[in-house]
N, CA, C and O atoms as a printed pandas DataFrame, in Angstrom:
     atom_number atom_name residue_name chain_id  residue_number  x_coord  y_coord  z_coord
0              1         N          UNK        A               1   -7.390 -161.970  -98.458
1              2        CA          UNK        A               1   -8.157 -163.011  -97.825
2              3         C          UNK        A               1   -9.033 -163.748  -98.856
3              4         O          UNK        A               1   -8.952 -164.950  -99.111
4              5         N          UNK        A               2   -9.923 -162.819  -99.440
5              6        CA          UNK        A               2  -10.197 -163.731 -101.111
6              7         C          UNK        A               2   -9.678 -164.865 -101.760
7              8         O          UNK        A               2  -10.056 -166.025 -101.922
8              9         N          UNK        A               3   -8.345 -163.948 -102.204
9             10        CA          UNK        A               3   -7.734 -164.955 -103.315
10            11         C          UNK        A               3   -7.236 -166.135 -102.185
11            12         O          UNK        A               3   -6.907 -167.165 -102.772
12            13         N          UNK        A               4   -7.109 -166.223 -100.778
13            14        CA          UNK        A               4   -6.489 -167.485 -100.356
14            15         C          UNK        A               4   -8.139 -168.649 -100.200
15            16         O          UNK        A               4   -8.442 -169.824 -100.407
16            17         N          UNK        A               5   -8.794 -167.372  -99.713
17            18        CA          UNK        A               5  -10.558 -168.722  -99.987
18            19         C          UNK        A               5  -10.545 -169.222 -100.914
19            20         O          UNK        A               5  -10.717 -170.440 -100.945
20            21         N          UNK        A               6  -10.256 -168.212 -102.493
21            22        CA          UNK        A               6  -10.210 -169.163 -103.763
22            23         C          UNK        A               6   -9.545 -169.929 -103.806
23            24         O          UNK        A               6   -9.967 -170.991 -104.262
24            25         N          UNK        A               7   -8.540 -169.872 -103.491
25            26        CA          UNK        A               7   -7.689 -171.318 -103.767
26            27         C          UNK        A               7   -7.891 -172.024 -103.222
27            28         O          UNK        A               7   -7.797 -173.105 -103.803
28            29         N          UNK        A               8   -8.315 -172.095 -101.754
29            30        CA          UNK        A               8   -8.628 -172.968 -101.144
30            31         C          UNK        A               8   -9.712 -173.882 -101.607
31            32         O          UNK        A               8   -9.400 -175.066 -101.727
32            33         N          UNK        A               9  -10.615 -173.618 -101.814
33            34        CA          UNK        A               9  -12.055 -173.606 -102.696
34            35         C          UNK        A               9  -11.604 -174.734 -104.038
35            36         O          UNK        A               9  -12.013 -175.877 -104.239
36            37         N          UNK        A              10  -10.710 -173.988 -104.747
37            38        CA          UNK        A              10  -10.129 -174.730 -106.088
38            39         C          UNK        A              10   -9.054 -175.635 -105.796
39            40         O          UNK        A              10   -8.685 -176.321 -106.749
40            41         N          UNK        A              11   -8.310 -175.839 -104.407
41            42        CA          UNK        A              11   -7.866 -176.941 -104.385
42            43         C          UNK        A              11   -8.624 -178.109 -103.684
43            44         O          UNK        A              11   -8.125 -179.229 -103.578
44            45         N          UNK        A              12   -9.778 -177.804 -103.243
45            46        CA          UNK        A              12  -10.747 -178.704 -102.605
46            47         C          UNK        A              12  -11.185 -179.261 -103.804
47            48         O          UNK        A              12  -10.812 -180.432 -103.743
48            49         N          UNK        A              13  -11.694 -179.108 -104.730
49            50        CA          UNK        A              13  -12.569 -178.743 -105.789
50            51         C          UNK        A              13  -11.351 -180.120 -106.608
51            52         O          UNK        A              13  -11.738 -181.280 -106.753
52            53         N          UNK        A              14  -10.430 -179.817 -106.887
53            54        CA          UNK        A              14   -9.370 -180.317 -107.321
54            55         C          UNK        A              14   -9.188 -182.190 -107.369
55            56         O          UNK        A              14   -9.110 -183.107 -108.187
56            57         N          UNK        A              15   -9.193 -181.813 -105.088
57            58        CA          UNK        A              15   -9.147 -182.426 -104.643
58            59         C          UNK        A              15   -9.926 -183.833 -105.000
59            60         O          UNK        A              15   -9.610 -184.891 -105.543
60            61         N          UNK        A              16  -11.140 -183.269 -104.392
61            62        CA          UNK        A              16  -12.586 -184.185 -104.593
62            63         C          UNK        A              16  -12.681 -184.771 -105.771
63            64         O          UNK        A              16  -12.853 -185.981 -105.623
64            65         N          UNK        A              17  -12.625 -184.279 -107.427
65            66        CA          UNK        A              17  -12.555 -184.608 -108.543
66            67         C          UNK        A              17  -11.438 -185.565 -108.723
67            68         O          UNK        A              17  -11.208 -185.766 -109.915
68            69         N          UNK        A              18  -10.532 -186.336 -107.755
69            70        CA          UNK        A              18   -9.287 -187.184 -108.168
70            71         C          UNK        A              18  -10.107 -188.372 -108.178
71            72         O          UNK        A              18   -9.966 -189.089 -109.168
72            73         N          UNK        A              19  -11.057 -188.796 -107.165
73            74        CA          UNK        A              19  -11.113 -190.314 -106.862
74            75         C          UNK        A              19  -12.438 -190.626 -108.397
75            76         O          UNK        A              19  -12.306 -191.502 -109.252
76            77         N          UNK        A              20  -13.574 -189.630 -108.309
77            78        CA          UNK        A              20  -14.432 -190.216 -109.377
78            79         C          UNK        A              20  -13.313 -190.296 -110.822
79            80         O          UNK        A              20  -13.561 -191.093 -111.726
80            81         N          UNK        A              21  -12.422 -189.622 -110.864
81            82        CA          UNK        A              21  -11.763 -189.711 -112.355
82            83         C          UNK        A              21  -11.340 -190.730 -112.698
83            84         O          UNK        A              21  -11.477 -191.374 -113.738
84            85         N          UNK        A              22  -10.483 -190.997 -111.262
85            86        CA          UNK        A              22   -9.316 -192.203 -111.659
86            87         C          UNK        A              22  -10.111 -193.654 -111.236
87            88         O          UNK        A              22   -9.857 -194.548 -112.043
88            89         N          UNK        A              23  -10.901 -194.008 -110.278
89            90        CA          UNK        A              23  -11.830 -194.935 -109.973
90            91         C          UNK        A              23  -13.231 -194.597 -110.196
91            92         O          UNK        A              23  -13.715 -194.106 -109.177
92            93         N          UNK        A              24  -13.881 -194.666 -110.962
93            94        CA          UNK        A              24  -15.877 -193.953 -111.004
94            95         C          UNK        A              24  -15.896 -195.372 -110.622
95            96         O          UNK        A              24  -16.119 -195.130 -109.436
96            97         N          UNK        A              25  -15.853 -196.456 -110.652
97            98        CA          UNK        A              25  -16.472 -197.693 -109.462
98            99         C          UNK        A              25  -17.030 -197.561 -108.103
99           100         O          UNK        A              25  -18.120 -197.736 -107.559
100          101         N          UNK        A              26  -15.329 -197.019 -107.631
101          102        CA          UNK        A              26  -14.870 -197.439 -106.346
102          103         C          UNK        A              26  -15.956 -196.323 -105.898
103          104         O          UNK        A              26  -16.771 -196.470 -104.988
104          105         N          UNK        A              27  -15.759 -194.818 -106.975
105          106        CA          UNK        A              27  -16.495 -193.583 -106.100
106          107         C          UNK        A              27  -17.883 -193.818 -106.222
107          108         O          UNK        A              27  -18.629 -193.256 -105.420
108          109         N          UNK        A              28  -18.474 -194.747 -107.322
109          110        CA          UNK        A              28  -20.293 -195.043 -106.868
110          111         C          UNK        A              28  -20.038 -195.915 -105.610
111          112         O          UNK        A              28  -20.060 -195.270 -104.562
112          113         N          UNK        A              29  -19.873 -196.845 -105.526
113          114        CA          UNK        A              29  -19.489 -197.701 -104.277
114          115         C          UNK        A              29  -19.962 -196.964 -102.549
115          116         O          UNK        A              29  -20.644 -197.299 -101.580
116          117         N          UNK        A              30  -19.254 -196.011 -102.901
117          118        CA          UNK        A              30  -18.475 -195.390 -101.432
118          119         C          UNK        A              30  -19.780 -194.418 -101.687
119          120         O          UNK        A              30  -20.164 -194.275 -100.526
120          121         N          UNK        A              31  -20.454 -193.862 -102.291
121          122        CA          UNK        A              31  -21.953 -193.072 -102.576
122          123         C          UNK        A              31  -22.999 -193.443 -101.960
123          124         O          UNK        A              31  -23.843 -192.924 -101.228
124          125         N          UNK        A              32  -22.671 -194.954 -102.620
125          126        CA          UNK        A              32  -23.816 -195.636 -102.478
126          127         C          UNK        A              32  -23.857 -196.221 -100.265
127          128         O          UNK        A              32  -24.824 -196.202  -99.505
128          129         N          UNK        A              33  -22.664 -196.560 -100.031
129          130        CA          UNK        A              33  -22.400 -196.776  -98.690
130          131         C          UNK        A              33  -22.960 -195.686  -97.866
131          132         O          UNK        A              33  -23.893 -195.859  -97.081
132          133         N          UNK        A              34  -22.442 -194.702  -98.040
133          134        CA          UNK        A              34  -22.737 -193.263  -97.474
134          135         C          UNK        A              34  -24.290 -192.653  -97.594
135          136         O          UNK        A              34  -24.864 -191.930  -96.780
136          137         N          UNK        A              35  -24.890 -193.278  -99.125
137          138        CA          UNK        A              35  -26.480 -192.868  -98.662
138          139         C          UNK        A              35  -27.321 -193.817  -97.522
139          140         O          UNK        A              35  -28.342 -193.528  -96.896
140          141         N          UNK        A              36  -26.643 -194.845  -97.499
141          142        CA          UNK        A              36  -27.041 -195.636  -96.141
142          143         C          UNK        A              36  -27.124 -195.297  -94.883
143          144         O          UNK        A              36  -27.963 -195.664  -94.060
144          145         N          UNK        A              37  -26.324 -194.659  -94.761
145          146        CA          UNK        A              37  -25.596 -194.213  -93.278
146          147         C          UNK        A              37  -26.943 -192.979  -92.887
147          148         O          UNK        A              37  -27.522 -192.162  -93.602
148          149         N          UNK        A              38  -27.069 -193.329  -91.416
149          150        CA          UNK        A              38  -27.806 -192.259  -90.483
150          151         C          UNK        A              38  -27.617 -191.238  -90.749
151          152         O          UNK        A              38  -26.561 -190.956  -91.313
152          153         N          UNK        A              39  -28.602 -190.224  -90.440
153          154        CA          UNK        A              39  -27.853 -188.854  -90.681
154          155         C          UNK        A              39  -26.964 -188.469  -89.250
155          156         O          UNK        A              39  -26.034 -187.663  -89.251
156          157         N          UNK        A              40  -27.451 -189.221  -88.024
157          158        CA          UNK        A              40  -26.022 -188.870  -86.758
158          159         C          UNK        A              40  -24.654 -189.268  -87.290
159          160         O          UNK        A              40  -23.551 -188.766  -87.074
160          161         N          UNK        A              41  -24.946 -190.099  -87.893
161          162        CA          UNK        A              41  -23.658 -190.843  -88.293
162          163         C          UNK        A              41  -23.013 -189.995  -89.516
163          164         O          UNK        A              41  -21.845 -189.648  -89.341
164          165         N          UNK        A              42  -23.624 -189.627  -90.710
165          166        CA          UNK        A              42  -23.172 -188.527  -91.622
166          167         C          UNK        A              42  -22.811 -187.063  -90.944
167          168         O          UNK        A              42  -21.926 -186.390  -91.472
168          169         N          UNK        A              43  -23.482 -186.584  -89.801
169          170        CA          UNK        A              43  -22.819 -185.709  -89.369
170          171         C          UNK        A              43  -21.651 -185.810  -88.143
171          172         O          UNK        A              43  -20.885 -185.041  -87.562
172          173         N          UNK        A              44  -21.886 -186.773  -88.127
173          174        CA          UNK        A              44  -20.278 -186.855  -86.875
174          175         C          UNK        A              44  -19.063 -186.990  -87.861
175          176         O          UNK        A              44  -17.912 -186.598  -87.669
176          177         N          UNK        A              45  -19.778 -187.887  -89.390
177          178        CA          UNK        A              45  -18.226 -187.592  -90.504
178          179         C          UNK        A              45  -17.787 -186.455  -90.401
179          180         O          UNK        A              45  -16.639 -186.227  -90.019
180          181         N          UNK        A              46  -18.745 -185.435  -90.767
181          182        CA          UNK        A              46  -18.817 -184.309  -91.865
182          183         C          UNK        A              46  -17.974 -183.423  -90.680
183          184         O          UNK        A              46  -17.160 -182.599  -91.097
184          185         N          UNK        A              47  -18.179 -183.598  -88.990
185          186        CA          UNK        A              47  -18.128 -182.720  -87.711
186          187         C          UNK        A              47  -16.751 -183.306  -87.821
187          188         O          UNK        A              47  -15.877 -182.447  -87.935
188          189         N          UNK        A              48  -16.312 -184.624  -87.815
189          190        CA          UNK        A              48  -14.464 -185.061  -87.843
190          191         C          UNK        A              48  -13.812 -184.388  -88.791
191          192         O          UNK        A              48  -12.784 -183.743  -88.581
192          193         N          UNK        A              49  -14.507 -184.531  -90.136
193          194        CA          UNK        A              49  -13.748 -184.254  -90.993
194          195         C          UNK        A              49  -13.074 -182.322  -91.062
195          196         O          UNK        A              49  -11.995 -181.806  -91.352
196          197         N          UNK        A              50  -14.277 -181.866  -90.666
197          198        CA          UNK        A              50  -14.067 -181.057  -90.156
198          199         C          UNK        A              50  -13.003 -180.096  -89.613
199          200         O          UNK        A              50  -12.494 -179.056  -90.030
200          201         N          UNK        A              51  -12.878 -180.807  -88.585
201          202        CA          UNK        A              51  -12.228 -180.907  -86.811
202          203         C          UNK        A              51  -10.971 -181.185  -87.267
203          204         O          UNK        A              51  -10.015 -180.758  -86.620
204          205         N          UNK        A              52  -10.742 -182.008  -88.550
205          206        CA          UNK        A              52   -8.999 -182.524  -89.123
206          207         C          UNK        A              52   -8.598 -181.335  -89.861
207          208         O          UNK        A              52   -7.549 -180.719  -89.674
208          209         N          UNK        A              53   -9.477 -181.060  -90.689
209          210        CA          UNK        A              53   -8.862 -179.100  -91.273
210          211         C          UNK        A              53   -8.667 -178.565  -90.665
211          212         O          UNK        A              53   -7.626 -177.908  -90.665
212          213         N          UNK        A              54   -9.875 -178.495  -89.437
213          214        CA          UNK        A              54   -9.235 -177.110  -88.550
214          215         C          UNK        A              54   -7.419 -176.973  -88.186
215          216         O          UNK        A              54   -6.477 -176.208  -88.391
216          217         N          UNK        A              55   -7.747 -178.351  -87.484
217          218        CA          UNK        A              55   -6.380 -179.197  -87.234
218          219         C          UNK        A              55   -5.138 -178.801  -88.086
219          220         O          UNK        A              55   -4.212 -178.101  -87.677
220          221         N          UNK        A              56   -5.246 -179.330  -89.293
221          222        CA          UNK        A              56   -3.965 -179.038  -90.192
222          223         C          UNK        A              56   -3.901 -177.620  -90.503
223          224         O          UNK        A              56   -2.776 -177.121  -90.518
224          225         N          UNK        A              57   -4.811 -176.946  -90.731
225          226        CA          UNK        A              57   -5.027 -175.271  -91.026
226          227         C          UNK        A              57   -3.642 -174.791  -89.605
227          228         O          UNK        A              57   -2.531 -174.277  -89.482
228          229         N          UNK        A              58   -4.590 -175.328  -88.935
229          230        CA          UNK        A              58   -3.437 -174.343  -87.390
230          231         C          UNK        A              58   -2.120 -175.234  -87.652
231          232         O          UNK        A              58   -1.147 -174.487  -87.550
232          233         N          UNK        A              59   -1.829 -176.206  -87.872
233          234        CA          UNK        A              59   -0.428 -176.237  -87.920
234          235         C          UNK        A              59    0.424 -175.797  -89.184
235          236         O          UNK        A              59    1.639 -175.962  -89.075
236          237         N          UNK        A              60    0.078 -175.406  -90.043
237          238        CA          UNK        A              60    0.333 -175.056  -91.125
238          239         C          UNK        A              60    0.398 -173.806  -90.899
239          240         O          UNK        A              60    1.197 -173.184  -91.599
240          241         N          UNK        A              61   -0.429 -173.010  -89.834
241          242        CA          UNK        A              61   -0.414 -171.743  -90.246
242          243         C          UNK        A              61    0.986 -171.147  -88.931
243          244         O          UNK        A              61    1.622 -170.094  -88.918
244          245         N          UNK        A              62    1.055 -172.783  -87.619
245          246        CA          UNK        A              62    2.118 -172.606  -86.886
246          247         C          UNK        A              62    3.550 -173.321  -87.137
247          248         O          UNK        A              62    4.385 -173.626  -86.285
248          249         N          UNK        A              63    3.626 -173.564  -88.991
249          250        CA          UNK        A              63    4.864 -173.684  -89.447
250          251         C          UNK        A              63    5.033 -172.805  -90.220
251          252         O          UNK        A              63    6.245 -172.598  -90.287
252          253         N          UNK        A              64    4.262 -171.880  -91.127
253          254        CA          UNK        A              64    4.498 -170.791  -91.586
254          255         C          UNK        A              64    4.748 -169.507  -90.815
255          256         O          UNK        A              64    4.979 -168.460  -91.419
């Protein structure tokens, strides 16, 4: 159960590090948008975004 958190962890990690690498513009941009935003509004992202892992987790884990 570990080693699948780690990876999980390090492909998030992975993940997140694509957009500042390949665009650092676009990713101050989208920073800067987001420190604007309400905090209802930052947590209904953070609660979707969420809610879409859970999402793909269970189907992934009901195609494996």
């Amino acid at each position: 159960m570990w080693h699948d958190l780690l990876l999980a962890v390090g492909m998030v990690l992975v993940i997140e590090g694509i957009l500042p690498f390949i665009n650092p513009d676009t990713y101050r941009r989208m920073l800067t948008t987001l420190s604007k935003l309400e905090d209802g509004q930052l947590r209904f992202a953070g609660l979707s975004v969420m809610l879409a892992g859970c999402v793909v987790l269970s189907v992934v884990r009901a195609l494996g």
